[in-house]
N, C-alpha and C positions, 0 to 999 in steps of 0.2 A: 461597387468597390466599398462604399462605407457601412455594407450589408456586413461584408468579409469583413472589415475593419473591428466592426463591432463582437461579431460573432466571435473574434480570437482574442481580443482584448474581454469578454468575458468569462471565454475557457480560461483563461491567464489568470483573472482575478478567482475565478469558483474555484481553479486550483489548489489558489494561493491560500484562500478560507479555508479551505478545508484541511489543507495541511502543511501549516506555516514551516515548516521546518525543512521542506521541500529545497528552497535555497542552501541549505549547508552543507559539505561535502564529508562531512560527518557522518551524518543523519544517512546520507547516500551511501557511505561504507556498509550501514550497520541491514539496509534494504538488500546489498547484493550479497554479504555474508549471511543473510536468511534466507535468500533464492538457491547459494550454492552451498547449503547445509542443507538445506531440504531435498537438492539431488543426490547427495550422497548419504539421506537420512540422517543426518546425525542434528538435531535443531537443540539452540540454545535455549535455557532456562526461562529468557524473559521471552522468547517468542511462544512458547506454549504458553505461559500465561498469557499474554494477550490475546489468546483464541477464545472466543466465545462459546460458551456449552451450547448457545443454539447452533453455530456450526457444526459442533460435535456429534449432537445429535440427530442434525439432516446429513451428515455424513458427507457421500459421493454426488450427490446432486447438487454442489453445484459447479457454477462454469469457472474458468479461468482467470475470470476478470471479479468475482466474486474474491476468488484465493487472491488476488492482488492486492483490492481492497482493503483484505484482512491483513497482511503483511505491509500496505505502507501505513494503516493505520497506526498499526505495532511500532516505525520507524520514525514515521514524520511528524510526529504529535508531540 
């Protein structure tokens, strides 16, 4: 039990480092209006800038959770 305990109390905190802004319901607006502009292609000005040329140029390889990455980074920072 304080295996589990700990293990989620440290997902919680490495979250929270890594991207403070995670709590704000703000910051959560601006995360689902770049998931559902990217389905209908249409991405706003500041999410392209936050993409990285090395993304650019590895292109389609990579995974899902990569593209994630890139996009709460853009959000929750």
């Amino acid at each position: 039990m304080k295996f589990i305990f700990f293990i989620l109390i440290g997902t919680i905190l490495g979250v929270w480092f890594s991207w403070p802004g995670i709590l704000f319901p703000k910051k959560w607006d601006c995360f689902l209006d770049i998931i559902d502009d990217s389905n209908s292609e249409k991405l706003s000005f500041d999410a392209i800038l936050s993409i990285s040329p090395k993304y650019l140029l590895k292109g389609s390889s990579l995974n899902k959770y990569s593209k994630l990455r890139i996009v709460a980074d853009a959000c929750f920072r």
